[in-house]
C-alpha positions as CSV (number, residue, x, y, z in Angstrom):
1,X,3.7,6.7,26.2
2,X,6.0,6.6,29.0
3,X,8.8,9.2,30.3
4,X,11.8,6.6,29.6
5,X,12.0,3.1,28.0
6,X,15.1,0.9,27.4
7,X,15.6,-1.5,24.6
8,X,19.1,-2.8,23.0
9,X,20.8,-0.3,21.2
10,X,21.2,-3.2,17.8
11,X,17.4,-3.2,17.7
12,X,16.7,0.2,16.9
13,X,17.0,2.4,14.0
14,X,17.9,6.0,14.1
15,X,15.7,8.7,12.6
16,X,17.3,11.3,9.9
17,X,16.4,14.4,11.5
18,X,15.3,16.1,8.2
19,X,12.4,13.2,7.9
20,X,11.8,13.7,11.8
21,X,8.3,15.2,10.6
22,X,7.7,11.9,8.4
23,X,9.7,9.5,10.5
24,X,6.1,7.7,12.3
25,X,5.4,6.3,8.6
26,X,8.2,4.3,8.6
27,X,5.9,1.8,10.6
28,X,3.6,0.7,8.0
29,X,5.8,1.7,5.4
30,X,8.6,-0.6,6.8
31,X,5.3,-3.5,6.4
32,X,5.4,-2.6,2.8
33,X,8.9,-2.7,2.1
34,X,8.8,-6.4,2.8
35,X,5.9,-6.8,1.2
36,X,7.4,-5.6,-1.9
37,X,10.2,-8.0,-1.1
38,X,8.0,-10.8,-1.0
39,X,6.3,-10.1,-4.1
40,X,9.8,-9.3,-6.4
41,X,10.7,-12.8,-4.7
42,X,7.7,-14.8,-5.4
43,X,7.9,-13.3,-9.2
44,X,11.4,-14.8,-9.3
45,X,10.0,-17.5,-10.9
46,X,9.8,-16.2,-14.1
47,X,11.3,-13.3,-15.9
48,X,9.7,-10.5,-14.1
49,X,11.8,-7.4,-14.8
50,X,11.2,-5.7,-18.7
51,X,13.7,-6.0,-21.2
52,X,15.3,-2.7,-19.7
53,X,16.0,-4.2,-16.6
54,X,13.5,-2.6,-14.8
55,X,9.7,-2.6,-14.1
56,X,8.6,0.1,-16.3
57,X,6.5,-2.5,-18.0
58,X,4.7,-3.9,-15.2
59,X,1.1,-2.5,-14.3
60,X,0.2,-2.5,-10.2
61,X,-3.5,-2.1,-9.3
62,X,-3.9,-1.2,-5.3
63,X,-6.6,-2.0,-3.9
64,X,-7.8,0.6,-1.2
65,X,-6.7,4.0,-1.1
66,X,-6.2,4.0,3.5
67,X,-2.8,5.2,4.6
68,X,-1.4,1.6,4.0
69,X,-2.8,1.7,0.3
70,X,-1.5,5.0,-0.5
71,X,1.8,4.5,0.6
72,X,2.3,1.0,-1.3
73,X,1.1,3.3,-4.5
74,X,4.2,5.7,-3.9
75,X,6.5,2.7,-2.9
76,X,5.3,0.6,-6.3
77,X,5.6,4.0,-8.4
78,X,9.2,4.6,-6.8
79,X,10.2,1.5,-8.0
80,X,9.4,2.2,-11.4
81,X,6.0,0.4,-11.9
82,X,2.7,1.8,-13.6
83,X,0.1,2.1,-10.7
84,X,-3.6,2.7,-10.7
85,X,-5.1,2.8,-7.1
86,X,-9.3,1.8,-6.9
87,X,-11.7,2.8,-4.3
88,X,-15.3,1.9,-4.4
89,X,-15.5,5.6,-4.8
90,X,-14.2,8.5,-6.7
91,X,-11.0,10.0,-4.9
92,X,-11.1,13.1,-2.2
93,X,-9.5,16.1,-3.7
94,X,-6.3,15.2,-1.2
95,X,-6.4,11.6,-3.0
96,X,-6.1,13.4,-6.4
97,X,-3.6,15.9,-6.1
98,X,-1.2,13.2,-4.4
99,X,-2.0,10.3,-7.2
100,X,-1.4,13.2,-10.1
101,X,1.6,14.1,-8.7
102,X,3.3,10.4,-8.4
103,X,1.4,9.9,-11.7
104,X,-0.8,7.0,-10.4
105,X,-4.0,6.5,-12.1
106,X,-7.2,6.1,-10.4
107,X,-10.1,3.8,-10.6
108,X,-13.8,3.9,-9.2
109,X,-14.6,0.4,-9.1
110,X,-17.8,1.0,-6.9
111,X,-19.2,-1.6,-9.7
112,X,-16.9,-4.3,-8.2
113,X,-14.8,-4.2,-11.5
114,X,-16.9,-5.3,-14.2
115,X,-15.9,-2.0,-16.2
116,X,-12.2,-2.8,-15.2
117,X,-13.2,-6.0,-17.1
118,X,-15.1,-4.5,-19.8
119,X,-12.0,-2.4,-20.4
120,X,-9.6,-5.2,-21.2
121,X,-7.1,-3.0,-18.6
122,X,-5.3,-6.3,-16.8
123,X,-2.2,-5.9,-13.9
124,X,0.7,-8.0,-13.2
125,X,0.1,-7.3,-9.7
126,X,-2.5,-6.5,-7.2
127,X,-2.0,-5.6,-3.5
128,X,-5.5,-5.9,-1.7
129,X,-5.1,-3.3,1.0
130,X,-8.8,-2.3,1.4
131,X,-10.2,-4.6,4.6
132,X,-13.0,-5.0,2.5
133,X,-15.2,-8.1,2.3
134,X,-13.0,-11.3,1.2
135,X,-15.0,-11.8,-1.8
136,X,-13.0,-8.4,-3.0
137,X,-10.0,-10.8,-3.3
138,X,-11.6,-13.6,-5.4
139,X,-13.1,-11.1,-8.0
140,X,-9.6,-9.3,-8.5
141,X,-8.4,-12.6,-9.7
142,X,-10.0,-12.1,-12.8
143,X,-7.9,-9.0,-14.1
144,X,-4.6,-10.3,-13.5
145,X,-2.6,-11.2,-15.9
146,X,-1.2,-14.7,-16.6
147,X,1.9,-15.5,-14.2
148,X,0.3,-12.7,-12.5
149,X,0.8,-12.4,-8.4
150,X,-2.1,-11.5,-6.0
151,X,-0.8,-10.1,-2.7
152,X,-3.2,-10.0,0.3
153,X,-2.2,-7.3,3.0
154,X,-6.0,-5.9,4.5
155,X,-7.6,-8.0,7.0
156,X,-11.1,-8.7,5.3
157,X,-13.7,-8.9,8.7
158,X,-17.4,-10.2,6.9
159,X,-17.6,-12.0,3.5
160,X,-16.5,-15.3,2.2
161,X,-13.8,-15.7,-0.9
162,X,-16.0,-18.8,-2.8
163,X,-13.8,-20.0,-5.4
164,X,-14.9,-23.0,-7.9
165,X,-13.0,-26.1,-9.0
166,X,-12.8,-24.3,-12.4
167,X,-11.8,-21.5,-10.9
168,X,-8.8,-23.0,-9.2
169,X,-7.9,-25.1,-12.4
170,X,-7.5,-21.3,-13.8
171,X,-5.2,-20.3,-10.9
172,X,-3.3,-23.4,-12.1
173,X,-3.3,-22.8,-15.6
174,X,-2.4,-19.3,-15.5
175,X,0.3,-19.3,-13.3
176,X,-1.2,-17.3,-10.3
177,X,0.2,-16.8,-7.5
178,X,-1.5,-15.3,-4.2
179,X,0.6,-14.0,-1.1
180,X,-0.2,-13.4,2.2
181,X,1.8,-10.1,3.7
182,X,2.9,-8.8,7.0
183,X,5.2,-7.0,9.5
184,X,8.8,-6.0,8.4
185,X,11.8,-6.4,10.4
186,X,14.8,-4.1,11.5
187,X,16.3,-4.1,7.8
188,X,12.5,-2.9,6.2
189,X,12.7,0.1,8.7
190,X,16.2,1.1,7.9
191,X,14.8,1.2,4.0
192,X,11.6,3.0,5.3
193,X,13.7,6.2,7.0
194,X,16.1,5.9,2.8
195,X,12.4,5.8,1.4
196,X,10.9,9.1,3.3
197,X,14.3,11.0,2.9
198,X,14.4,9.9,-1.3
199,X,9.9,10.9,-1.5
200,X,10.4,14.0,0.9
201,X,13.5,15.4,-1.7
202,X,11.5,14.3,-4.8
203,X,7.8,14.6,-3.6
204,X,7.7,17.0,-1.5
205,X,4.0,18.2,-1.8
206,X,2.7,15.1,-1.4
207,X,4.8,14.5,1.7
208,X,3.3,17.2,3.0
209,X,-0.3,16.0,2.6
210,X,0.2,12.6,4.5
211,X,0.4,13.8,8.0
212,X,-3.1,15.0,7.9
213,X,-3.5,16.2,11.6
214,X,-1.4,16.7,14.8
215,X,-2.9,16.6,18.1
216,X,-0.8,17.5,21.5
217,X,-0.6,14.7,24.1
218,X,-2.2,17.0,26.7
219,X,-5.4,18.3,24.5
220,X,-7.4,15.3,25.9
221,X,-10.5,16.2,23.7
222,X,-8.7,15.7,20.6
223,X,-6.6,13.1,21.5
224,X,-9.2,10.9,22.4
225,X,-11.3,11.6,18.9
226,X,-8.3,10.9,17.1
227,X,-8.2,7.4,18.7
228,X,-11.6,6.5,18.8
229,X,-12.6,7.6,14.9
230,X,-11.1,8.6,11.6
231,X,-11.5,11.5,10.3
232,X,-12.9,12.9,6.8
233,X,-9.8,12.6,4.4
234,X,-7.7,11.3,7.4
235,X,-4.0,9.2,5.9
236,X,-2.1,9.5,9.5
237,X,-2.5,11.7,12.6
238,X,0.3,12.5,14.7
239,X,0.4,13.1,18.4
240,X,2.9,15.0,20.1
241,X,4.5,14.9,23.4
């Protein structure tokens, strides 16, 4: 928020000036690329890509449908994986028309997934990006799949994850892997601003519905509400200067 800064020229990365609209998700996005990384990496220790070569085969569930869960939905999806997305609610009509248009399904697990488990449906992967309680993490374990990977992005703030000696004999038994995930570096953001260009030419309706609001620097009032709450349906407000 200042009139000038300075930094080195090798530490930044340029924006395209047709994503110059999208270019402030590159931030958590650029998190997610890494993320993605990590969990491609980790899963390098077995055969992790289908027959094809790809991960067509692979099913993703998302845990959290915030700005940071919706975006690792399109990111997953873009690289080919089936992806459901769960919120302890059903989705806002926003929420819907984005996850029908990447083709992700979605699951109301407001009954802290006993009908996931009823269901038989089990996921390779699962990316807890909800800040939920930390037991959320602990009771996702049991819908992955064997050699499955568990990656922990949201910063749970009340509950404990209890897990039994059984329990982690399982973990060992069945190959599970859990992954803590943060920041990306210059390299993730350069992907981020390829990502936005590639969704905005072959999503464009649901790049449309991510910048929810934009607020000018000098309209106080809003700015101020913006920062101090979310809003109803809120994925990412933009200020302007």
């Amino acid at each position: 928020m200042r009139e000038k800064i300075i930094d080195y020229e090798e530490f930044l990365v340029p924006v395209p000036k047709e994503i110059r609209d999208l270019a402030i998700l590159a931030q958590p996005l650029s998190d997610l690329e890494k993320s993605f990384d990590e969990i491609v990496s980790v899963q390098r220790r077995m055969i992790w890509t289908c027959t094809d070569g790809t991960y067509n085969c692979r099913k993703a569930l998302v845990v959290g449908t915030g700005p940071i869960g919706i975006l690792m939905g399109l990111l997953l999806r873009s690289n080919g994986l089936m992806v459901y997305m769960a919120n302890k609610r059903e989705p806002t009509e926003k929420e819907s028309k984005i996850f029908q248009t990447a083709g992700i399904e979605y699951i109301n697990t407001e009954d802290d997934f006993s009908g996931v488990l009823m269901s038989g449906l089990r996921f390779d992967l699962i990316f807890e990006a909800s800040g939920g309680t930390a037991d959320i993490a602990a009771k996702s374990l049991k819908i992955l799949k064997n050699n499955g990977v568990l990656g922990i992005f949201g910063f749970s703030s009340t509950g404990h994850a209890e897990l039994s000696s059984e329990d982690l004999q399982k973990l060992v038994y069945r190959s599970i892997a859990v992954v803590g995930l943060i920041n990306g570096q210059k390299p993730h953001f350069q992907r981020a601003m390829l990502r936005l260009s590639e969704w905005n030419t072959i999503w464009p309706e649901i790049m449309k519905e991510l910048i929810t609001k934009t607020v000018n620097i000098n309209d106080k009032v809003s700015v101020m509400k913006v920062l101090e709450s979310k809003g109803p349906g809120e994925i990412k407000v933009k200020i302007t200067w």
